[in-house]
PDB file of N, H, CA, C and O in Angstrom:
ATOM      1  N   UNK A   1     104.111  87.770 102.305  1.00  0.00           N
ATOM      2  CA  UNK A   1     105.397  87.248 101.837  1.00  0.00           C
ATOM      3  C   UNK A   1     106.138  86.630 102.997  1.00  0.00           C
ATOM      4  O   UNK A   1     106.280  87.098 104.127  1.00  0.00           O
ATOM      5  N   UNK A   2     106.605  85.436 102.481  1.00  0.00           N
ATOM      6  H   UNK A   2     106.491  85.057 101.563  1.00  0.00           H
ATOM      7  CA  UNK A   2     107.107  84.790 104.100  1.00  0.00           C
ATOM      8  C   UNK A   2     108.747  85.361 104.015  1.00  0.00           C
ATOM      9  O   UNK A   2     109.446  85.263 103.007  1.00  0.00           O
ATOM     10  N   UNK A   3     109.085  85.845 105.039  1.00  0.00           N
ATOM     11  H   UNK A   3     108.517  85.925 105.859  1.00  0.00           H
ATOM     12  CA  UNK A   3     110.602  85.989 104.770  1.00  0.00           C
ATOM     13  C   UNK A   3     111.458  84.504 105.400  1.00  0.00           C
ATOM     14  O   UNK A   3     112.247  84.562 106.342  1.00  0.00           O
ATOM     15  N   UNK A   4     111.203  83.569 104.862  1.00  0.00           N
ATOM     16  H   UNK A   4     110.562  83.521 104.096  1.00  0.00           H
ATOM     17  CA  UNK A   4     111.832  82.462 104.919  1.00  0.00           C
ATOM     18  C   UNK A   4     113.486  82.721 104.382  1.00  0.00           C
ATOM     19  O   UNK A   4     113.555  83.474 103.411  1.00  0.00           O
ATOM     20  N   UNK A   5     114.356  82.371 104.720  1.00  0.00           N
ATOM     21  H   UNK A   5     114.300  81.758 105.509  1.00  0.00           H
ATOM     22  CA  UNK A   5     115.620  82.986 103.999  1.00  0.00           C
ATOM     23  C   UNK A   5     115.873  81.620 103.102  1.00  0.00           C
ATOM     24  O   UNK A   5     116.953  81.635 102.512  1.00  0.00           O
ATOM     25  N   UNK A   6     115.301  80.791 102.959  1.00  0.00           N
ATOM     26  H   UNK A   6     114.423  80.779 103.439  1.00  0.00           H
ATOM     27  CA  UNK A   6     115.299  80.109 101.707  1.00  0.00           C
ATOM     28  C   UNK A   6     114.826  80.559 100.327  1.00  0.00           C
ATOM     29  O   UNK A   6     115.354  80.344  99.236  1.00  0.00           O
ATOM     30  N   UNK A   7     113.654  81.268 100.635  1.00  0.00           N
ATOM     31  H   UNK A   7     113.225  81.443 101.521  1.00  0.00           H
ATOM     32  CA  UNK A   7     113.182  81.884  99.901  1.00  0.00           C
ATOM     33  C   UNK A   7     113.482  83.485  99.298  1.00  0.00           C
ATOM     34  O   UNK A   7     112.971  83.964  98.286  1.00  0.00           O
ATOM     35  N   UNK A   8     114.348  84.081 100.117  1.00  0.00           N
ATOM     36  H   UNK A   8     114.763  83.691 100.940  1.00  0.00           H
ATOM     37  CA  UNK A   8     115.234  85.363 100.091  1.00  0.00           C
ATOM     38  C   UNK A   8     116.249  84.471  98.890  1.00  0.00           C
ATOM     39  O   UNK A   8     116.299  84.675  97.677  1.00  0.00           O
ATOM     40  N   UNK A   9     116.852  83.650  99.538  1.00  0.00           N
ATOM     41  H   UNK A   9     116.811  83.484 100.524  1.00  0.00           H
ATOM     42  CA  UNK A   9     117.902  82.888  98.363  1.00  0.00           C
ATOM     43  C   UNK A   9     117.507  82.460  97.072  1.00  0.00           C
ATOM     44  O   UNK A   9     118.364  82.443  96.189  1.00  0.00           O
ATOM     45  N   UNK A  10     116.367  82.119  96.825  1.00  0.00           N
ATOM     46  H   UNK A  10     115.670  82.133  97.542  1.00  0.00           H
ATOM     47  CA  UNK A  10     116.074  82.246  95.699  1.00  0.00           C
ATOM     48  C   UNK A  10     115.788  82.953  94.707  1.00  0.00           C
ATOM     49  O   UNK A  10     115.839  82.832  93.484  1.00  0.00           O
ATOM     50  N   UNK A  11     115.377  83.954  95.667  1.00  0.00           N
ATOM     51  H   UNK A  11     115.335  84.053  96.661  1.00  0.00           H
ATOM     52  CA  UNK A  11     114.884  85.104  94.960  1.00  0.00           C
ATOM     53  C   UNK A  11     115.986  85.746  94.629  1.00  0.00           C
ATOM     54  O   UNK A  11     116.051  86.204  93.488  1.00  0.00           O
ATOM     55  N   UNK A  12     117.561  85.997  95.929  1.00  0.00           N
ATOM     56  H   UNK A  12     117.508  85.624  96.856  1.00  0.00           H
ATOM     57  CA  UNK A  12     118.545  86.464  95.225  1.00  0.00           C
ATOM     58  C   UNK A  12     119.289  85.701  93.900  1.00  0.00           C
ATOM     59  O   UNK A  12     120.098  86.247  93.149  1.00  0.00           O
ATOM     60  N   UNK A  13     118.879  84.508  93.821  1.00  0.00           N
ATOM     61  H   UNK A  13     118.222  84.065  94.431  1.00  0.00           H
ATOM     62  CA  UNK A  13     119.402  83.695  92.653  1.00  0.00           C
ATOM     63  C   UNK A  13     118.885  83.701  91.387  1.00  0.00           C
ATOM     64  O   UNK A  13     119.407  83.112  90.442  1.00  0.00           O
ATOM     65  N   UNK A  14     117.890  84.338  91.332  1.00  0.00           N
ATOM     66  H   UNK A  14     117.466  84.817  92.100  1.00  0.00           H
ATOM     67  CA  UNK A  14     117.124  84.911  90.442  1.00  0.00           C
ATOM     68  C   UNK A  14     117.445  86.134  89.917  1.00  0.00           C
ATOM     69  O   UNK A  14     117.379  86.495  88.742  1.00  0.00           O
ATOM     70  N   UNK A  15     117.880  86.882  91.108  1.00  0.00           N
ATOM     71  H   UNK A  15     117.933  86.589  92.063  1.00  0.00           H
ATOM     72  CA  UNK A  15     118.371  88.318  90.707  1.00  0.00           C
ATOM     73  C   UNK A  15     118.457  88.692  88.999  1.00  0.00           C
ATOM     74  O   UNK A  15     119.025  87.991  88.161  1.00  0.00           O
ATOM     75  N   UNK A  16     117.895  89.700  88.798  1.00  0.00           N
ATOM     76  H   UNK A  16     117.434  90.269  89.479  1.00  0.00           H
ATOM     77  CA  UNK A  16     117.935  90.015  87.268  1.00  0.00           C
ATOM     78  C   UNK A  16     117.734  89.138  85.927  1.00  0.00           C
ATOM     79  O   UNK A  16     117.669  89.555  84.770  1.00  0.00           O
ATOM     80  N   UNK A  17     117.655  87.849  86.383  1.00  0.00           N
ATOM     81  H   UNK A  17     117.707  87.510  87.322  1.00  0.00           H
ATOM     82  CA  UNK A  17     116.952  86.628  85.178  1.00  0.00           C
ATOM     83  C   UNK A  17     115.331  87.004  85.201  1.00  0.00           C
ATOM     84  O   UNK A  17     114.848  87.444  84.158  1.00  0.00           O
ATOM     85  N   UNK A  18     114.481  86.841  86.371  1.00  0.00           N
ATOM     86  H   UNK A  18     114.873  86.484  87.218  1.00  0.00           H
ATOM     87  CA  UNK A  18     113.525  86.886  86.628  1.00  0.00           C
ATOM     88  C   UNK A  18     112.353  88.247  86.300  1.00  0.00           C
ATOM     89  O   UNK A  18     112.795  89.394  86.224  1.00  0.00           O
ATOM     90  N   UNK A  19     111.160  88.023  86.160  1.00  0.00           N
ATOM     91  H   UNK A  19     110.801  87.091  86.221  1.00  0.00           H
ATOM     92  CA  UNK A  19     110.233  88.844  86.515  1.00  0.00           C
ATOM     93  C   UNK A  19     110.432  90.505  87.101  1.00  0.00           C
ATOM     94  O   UNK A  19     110.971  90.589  88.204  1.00  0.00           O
ATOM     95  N   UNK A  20     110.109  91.539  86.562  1.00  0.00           N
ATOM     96  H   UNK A  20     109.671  91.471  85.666  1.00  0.00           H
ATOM     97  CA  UNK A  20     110.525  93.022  87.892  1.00  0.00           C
ATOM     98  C   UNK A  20     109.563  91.894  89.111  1.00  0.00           C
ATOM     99  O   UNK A  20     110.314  91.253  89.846  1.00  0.00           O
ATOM    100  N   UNK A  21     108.521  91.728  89.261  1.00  0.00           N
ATOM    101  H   UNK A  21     107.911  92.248  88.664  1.00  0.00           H
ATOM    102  CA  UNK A  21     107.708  91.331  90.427  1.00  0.00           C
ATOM    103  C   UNK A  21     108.707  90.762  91.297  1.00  0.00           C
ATOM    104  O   UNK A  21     108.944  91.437  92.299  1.00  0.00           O
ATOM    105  N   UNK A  22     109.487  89.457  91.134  1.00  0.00           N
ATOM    106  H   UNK A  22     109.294  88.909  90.321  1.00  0.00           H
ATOM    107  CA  UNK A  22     110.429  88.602  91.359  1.00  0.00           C
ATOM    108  C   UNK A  22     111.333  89.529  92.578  1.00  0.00           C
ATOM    109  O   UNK A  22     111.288  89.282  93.783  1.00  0.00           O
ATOM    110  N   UNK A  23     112.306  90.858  91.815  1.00  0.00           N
ATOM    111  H   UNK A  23     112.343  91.059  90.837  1.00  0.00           H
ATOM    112  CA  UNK A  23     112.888  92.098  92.575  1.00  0.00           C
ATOM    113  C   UNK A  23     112.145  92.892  93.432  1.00  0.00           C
ATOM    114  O   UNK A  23     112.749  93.623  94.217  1.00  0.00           O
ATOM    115  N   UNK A  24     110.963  92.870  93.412  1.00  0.00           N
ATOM    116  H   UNK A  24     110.473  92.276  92.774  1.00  0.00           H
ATOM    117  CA  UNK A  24     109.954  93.295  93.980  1.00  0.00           C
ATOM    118  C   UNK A  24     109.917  92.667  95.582  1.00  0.00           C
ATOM    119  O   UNK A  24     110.002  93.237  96.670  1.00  0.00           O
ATOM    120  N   UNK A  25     109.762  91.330  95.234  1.00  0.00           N
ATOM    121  H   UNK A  25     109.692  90.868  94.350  1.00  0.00           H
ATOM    122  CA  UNK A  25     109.582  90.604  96.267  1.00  0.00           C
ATOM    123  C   UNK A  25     110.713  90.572  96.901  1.00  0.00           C
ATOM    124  O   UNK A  25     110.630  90.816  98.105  1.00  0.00           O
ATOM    125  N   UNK A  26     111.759  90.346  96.475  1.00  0.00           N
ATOM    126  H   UNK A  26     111.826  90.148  95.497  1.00  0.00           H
ATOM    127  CA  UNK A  26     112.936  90.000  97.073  1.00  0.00           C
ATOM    128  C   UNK A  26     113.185  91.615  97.935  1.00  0.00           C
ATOM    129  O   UNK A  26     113.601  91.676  99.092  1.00  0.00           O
ATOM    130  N   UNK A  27     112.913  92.550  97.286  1.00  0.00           N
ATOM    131  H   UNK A  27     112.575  92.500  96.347  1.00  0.00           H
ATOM    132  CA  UNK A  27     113.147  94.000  98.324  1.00  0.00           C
ATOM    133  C   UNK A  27     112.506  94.279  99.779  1.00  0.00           C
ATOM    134  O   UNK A  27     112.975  94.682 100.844  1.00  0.00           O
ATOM    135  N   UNK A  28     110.956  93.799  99.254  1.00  0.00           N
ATOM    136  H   UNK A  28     110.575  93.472  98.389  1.00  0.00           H
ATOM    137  CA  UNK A  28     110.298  93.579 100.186  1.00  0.00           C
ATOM    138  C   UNK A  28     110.455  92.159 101.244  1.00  0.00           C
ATOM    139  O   UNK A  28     110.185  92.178 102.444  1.00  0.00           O
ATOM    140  N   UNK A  29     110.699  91.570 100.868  1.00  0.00           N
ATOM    141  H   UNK A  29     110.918  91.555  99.892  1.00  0.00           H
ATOM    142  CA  UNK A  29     111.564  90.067 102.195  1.00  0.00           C
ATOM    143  C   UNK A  29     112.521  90.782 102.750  1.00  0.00           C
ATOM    144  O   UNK A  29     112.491  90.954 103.968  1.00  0.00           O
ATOM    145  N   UNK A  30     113.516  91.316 101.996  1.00  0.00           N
ATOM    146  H   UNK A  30     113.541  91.176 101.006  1.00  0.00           H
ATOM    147  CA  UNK A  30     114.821  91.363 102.649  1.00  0.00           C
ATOM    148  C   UNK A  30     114.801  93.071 103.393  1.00  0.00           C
ATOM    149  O   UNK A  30     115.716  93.525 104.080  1.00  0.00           O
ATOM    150  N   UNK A  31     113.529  93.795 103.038  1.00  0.00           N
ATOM    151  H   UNK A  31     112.786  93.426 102.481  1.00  0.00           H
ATOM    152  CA  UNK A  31     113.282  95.029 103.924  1.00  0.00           C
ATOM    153  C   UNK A  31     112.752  94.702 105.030  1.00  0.00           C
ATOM    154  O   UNK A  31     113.361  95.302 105.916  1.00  0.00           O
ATOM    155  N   UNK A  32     111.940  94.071 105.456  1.00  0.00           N
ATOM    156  H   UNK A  32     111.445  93.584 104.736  1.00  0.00           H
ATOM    157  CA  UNK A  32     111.203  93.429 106.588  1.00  0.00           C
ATOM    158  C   UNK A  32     112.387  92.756 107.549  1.00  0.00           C
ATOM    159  O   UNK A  32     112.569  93.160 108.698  1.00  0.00           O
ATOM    160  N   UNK A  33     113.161  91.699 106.962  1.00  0.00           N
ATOM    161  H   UNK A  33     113.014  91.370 106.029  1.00  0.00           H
ATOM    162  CA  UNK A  33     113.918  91.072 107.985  1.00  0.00           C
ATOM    163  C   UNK A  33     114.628  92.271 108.268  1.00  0.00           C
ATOM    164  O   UNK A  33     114.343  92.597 109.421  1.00  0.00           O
ATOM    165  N   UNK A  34     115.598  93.261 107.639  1.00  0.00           N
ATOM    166  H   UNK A  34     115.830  92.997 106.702  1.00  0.00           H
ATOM    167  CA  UNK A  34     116.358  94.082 108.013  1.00  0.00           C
ATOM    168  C   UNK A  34     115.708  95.258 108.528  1.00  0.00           C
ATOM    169  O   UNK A  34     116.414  96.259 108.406  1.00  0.00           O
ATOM    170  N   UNK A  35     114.664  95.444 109.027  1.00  0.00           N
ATOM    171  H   UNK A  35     114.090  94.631 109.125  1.00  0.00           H
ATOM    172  CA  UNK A  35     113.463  96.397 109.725  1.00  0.00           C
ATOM    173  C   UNK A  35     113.411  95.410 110.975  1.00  0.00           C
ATOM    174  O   UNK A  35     113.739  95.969 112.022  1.00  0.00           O
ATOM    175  N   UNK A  36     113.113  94.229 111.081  1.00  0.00           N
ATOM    176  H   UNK A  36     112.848  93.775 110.231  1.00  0.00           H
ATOM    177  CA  UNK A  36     112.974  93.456 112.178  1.00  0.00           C
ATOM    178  C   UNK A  36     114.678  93.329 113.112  1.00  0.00           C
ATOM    179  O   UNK A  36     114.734  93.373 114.341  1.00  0.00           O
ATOM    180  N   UNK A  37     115.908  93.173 112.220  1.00  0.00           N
ATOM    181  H   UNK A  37     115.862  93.137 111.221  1.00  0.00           H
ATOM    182  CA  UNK A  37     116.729  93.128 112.753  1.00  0.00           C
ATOM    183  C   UNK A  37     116.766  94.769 113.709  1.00  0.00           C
ATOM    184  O   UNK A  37     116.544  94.853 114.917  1.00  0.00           O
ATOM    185  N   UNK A  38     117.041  95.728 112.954  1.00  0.00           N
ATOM    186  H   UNK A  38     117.221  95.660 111.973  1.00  0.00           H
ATOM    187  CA  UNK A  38     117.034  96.538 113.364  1.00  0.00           C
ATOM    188  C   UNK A  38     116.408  97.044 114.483  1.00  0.00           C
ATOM    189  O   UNK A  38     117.035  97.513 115.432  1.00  0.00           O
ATOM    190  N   UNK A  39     115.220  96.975 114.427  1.00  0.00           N
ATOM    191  H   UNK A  39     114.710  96.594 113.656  1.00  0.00           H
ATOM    192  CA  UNK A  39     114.502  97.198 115.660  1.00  0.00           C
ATOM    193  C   UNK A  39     114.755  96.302 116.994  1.00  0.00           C
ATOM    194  O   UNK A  39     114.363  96.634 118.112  1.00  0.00           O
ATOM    195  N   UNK A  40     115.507  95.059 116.679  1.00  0.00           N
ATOM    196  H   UNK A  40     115.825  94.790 115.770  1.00  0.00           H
ATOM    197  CA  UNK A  40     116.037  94.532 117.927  1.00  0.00           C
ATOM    198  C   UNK A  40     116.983  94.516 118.321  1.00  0.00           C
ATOM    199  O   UNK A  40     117.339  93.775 119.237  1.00  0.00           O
ATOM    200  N   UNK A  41     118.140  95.878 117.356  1.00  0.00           N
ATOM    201  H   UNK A  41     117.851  96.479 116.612  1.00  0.00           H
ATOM    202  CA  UNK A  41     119.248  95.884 117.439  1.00  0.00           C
ATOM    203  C   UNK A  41     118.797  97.353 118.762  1.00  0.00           C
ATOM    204  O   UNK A  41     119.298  97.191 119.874  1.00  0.00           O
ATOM    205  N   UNK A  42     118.100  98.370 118.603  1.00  0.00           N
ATOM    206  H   UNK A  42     117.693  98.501 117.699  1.00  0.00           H
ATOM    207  CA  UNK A  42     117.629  99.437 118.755  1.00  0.00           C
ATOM    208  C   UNK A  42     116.899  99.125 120.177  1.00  0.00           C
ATOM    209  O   UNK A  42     116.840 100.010 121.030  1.00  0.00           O
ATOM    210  N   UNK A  43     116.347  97.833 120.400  1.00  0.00           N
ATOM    211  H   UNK A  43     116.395  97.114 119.708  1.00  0.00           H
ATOM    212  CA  UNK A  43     115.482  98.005 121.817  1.00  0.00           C
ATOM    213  C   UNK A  43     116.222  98.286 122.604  1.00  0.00           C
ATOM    214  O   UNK A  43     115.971  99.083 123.508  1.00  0.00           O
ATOM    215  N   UNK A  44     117.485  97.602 122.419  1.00  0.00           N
ATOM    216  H   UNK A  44     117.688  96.955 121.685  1.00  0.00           H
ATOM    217  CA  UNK A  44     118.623  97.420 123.705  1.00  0.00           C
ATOM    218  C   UNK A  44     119.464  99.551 124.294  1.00  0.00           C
ATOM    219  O   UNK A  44     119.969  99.723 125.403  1.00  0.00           O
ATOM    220  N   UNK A  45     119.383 100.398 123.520  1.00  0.00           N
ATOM    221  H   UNK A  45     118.973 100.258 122.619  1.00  0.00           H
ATOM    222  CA  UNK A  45     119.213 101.501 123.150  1.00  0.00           C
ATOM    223  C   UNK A  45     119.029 102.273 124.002  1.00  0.00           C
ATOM    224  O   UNK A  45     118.088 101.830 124.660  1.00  0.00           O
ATOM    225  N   UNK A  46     119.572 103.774 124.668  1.00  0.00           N
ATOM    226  H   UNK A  46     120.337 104.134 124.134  1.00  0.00           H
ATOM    227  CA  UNK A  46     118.688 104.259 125.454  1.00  0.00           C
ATOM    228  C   UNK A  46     117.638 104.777 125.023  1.00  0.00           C
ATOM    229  O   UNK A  46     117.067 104.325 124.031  1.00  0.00           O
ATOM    230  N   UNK A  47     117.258 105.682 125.611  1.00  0.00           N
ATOM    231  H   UNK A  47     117.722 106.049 126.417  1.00  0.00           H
ATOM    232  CA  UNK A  47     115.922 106.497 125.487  1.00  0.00           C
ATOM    233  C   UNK A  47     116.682 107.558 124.689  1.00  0.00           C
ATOM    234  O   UNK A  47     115.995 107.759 123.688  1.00  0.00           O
ATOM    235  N   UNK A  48     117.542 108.169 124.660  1.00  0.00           N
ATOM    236  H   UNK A  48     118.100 108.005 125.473  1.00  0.00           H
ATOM    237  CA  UNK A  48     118.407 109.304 124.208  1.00  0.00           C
ATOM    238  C   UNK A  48     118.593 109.228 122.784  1.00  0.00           C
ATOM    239  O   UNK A  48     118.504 110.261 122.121  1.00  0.00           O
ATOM    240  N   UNK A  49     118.784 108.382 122.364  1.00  0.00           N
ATOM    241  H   UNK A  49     118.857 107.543 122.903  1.00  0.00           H
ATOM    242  CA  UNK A  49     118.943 108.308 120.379  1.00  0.00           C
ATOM    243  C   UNK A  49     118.200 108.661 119.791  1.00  0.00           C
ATOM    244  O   UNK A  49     117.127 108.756 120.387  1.00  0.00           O
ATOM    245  N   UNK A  50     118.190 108.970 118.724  1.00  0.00           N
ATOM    246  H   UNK A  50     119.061 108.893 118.240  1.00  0.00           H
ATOM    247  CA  UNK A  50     117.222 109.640 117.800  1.00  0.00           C
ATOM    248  C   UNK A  50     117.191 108.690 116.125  1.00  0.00           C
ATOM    249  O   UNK A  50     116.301 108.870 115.294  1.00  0.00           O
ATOM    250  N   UNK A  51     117.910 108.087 116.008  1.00  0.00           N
ATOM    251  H   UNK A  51     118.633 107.941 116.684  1.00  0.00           H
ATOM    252  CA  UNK A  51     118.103 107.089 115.057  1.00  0.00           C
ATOM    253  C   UNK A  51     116.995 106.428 115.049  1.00  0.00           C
ATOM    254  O   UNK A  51     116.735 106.231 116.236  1.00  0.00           O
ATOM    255  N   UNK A  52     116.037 105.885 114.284  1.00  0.00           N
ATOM    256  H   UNK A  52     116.248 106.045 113.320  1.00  0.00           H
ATOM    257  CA  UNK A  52     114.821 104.638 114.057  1.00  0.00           C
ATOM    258  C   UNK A  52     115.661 103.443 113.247  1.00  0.00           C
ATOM    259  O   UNK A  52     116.671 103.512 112.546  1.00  0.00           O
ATOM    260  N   UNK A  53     114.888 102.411 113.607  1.00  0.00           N
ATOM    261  H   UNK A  53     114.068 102.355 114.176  1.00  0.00           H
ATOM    262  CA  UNK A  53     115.219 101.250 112.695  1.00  0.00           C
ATOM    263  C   UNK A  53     114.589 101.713 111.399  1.00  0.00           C
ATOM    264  O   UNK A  53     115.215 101.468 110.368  1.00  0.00           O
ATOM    265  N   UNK A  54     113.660 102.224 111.330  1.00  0.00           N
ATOM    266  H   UNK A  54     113.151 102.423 112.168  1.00  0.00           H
ATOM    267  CA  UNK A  54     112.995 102.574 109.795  1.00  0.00           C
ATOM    268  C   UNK A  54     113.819 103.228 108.982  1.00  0.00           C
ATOM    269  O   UNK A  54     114.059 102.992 107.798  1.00  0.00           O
ATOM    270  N   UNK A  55     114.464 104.504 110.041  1.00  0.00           N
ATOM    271  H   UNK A  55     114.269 104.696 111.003  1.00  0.00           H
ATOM    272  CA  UNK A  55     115.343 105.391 108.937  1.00  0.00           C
ATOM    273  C   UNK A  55     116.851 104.791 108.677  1.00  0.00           C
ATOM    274  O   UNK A  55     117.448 105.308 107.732  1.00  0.00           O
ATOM    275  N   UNK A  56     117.459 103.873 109.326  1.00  0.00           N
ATOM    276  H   UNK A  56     116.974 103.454 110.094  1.00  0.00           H
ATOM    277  CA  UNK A  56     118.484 103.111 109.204  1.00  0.00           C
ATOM    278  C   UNK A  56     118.065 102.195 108.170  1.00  0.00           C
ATOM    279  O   UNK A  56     118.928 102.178 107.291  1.00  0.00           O
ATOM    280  N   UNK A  57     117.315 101.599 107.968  1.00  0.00           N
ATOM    281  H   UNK A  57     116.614 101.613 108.681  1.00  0.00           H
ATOM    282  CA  UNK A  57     117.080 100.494 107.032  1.00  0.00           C
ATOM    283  C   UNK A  57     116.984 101.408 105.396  1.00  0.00           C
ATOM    284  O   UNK A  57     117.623 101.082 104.395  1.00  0.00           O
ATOM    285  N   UNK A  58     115.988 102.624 105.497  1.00  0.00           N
ATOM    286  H   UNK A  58     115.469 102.889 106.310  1.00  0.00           H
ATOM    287  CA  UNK A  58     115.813 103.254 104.640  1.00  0.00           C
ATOM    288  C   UNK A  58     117.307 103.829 103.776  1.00  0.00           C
ATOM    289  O   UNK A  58     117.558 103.701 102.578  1.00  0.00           O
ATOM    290  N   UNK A  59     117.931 104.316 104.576  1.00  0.00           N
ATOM    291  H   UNK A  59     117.727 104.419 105.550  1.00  0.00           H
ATOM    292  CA  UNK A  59     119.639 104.578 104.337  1.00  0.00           C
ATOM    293  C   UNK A  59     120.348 103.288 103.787  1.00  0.00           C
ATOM    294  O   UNK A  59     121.061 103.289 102.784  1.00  0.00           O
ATOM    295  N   UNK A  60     120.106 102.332 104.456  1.00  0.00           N
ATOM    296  H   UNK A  60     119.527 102.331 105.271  1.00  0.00           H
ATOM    297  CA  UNK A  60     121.073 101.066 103.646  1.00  0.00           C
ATOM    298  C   UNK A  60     120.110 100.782 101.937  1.00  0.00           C
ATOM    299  O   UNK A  60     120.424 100.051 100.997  1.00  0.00           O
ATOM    300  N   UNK A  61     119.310 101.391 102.049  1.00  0.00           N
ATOM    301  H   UNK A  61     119.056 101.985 102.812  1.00  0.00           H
ATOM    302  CA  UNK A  61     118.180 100.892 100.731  1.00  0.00           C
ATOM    303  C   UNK A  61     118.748 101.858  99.916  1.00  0.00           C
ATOM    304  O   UNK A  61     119.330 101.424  98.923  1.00  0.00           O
ATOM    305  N   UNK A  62     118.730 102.911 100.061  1.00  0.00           N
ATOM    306  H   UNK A  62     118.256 103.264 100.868  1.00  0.00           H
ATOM    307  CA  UNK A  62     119.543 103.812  98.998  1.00  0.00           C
ATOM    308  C   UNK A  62     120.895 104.045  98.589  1.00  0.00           C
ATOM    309  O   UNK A  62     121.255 104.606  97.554  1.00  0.00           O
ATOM    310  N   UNK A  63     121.720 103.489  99.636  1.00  0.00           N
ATOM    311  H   UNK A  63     121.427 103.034 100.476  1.00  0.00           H
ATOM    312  CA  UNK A  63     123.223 102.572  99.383  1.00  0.00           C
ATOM    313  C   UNK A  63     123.113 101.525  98.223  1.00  0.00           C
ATOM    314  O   UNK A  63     123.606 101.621  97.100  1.00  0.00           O
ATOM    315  N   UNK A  64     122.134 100.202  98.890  1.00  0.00           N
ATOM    316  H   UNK A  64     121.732 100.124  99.802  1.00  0.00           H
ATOM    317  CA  UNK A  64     122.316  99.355  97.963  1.00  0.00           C
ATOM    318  C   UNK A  64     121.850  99.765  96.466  1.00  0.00           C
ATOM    319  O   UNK A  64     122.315  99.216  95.467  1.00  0.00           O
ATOM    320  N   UNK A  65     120.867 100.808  96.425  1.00  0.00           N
ATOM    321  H   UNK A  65     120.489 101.255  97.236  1.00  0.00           H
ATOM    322  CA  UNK A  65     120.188 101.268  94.915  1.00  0.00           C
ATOM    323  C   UNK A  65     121.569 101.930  94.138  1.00  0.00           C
ATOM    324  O   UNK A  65     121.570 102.074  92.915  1.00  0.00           O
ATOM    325  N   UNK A  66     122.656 102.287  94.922  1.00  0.00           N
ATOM    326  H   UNK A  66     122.656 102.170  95.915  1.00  0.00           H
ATOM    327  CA  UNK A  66     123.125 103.034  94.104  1.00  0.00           C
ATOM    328  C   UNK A  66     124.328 102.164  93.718  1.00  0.00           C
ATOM    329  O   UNK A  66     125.205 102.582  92.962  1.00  0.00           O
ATOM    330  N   UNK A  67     124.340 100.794  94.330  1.00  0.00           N
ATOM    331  H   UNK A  67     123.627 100.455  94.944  1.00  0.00           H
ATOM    332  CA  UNK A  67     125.533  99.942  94.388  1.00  0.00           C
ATOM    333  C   UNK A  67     125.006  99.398  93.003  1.00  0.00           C
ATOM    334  O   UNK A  67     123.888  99.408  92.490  1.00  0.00           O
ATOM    335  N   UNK A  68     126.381  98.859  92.542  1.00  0.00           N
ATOM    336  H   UNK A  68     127.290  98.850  92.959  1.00  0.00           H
ATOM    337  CA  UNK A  68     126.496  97.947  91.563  1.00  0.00           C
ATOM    338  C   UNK A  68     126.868  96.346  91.610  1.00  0.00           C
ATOM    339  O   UNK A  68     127.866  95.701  91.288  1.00  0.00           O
ATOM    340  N   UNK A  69     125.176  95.913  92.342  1.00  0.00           N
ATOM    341  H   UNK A  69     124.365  96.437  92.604  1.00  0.00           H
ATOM    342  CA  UNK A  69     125.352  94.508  92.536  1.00  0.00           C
ATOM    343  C   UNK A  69     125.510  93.190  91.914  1.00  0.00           C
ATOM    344  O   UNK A  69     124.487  92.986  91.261  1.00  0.00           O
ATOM    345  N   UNK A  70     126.051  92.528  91.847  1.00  0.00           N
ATOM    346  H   UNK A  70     126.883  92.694  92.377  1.00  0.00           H
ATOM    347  CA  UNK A  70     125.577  91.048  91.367  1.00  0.00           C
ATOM    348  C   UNK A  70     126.172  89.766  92.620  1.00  0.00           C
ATOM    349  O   UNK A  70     127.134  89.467  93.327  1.00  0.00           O
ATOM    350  N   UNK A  71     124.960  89.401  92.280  1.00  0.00           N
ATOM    351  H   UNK A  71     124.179  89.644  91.705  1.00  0.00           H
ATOM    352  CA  UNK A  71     125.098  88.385  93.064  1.00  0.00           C
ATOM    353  C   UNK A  71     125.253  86.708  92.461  1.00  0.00           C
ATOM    354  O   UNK A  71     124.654  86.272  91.478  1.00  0.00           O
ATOM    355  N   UNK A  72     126.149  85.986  93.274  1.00  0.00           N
ATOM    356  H   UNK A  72     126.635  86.340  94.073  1.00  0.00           H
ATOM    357  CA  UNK A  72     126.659  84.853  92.759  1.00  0.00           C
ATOM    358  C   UNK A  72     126.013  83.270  93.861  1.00  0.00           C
ATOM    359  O   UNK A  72     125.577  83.295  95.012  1.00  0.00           O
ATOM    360  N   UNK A  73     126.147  82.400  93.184  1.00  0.00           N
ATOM    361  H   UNK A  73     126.501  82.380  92.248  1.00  0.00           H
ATOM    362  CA  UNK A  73     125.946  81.440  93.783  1.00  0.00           C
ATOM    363  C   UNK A  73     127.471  80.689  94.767  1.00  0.00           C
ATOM    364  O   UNK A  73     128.174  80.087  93.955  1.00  0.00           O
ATOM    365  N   UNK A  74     127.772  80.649  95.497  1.00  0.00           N
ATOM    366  H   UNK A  74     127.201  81.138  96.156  1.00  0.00           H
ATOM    367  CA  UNK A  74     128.993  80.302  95.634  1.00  0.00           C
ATOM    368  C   UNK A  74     129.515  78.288  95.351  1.00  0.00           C
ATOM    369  O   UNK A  74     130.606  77.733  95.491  1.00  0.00           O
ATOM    370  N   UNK A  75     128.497  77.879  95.035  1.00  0.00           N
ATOM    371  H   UNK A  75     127.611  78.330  94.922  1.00  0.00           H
ATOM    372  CA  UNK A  75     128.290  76.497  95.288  1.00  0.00           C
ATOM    373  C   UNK A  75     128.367  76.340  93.707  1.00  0.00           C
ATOM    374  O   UNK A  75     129.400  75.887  93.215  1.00  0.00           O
ATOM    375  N   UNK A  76     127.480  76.641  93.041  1.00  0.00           N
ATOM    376  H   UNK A  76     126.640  77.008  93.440  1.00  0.00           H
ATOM    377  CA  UNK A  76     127.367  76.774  91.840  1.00  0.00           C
ATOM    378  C   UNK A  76     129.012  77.666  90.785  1.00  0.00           C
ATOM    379  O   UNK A  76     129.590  77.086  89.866  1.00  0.00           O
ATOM    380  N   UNK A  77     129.323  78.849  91.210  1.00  0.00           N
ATOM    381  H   UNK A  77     128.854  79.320  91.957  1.00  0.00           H
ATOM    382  CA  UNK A  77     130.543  79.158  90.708  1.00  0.00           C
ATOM    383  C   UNK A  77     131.942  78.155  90.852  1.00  0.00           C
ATOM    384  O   UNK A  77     133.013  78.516  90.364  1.00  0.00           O
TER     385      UNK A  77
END
């Protein structure tokens, strides 16, 4: 899956019209970039933390599951 963020955007524009696969994908793009951010937020870090980018990302994933999202086009609204 390329995490192109063009392709994140579509997929969020799709949000809930589309395919489960469709949400699928879009979790998995937008888990990867925010696993990649993270971990380069984290290099800079001492040695002393105990926090992972994995378990930080994992925590915002069960935030957003429990949020009540919708997402809008802003161009389009």
């Amino acid at each position: 899956m390329s995490n192109d963020p063009r392709r994140i955007t579509q997929l969020l524009k799709g949000w809930g019209e589309g395919p489960a696969d469709d949400s699928e994908a879009l979790m998995s793009a937008v888990y990867e970039q925010l696993r990649r951010i993270a971990a380069r937020q984290f290099a800079g870090e001492s040695d002393g933390h105990t926090l992972q980018p994995t378990a930080l990302v994992h925590e915002a994933f069960l935030q957003l599951g429990e949020a009540d999202l919708e997402f809008n086009d802003p161009i389009r609204d």
